[in-house]
N, C-alpha and C positions, 0 to 999 in steps of 0.2 A: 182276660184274654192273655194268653205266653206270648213276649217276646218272638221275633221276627227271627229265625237265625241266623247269626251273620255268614257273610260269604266263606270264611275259613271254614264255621263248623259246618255246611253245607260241602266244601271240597273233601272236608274227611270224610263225613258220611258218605260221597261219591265214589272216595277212595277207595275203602273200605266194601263199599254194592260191587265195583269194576274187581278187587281181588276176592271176593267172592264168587262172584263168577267165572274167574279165572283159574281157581282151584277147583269148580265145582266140574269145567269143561276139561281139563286133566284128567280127574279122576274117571272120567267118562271117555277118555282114552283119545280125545282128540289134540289134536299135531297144533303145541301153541304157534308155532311158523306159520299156520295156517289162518288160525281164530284172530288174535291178537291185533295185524292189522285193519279186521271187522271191527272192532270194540271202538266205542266213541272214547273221546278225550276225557280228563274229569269235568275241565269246564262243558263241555258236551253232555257229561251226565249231570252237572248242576244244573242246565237249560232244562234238559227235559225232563227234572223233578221239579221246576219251578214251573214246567208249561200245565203239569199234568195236575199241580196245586191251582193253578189259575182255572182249568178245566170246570173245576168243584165251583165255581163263583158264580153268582146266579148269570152276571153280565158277562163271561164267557159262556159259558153254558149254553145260554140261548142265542148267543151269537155263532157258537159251531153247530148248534141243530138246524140253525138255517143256509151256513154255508153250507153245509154237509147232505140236506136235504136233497133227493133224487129230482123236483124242481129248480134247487138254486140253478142260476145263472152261469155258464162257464168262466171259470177263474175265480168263483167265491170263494171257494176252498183255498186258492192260493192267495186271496186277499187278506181271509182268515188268518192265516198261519201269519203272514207276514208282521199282521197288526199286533199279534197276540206276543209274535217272535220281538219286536221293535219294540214294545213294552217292556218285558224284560230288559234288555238291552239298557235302555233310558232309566228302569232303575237299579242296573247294577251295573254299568258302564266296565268294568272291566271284564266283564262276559261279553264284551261287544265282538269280538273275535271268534269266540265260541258261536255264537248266535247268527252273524253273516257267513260261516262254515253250515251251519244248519240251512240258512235262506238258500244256499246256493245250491241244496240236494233238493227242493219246492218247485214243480215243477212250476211255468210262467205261468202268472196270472191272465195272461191275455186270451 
């Protein structure tokens, strides 16, 4: 099994996805004044390449098929995220910043 990649080589690859898309919304003739404040942070784009690798793991997996379910309960979805979001967090602490910028766009779990 490969190494875990550290948070550096995680912020380039971020970098790296965020001026891709940067150049890619130019050449498609849109106003960066416009896009630019849309685009998440790089730590905002490490979170959700980190949520979306957690996504694939059996134990998320089956824990967002059921919050996400048209029976779950109101607020699973935003228990969901939160758990999933708080994870990360805990184990990359300096994405904790990044990550309560994300919680605070989820809507209430109540």
């Amino acid at each position: 099994m490969a190494d875990a990649p550290t948070l550096e080589r995680l912020r380039q690859d971020a970098r790296d996805e965020l001026a891709a898309l940067i150049e890619l919304r130019c050449r498609l003739g849109e106003d960066p004044w416009v896009f630019l404040p849309e685009l998440p942070s790089v730590d905002e784009q490490v979170v959700a390449t980190l949520r979306e690798e957690r996504l694939h793991s059996e134990r998320w997996s089956v824990a967002r098929a059921r919050a996400y379910h048209p029976t779950a309960r109101r607020g699973d979805a935003a228990r969901f995220e939160y758990e999933l979001l708080r994870e990360i967090a805990l184990d990359h602490p300096d994405l904790s910043t990044a990550v309560w910028s994300l919680l605070d766009r989820i809507p209430s779990a109540s």
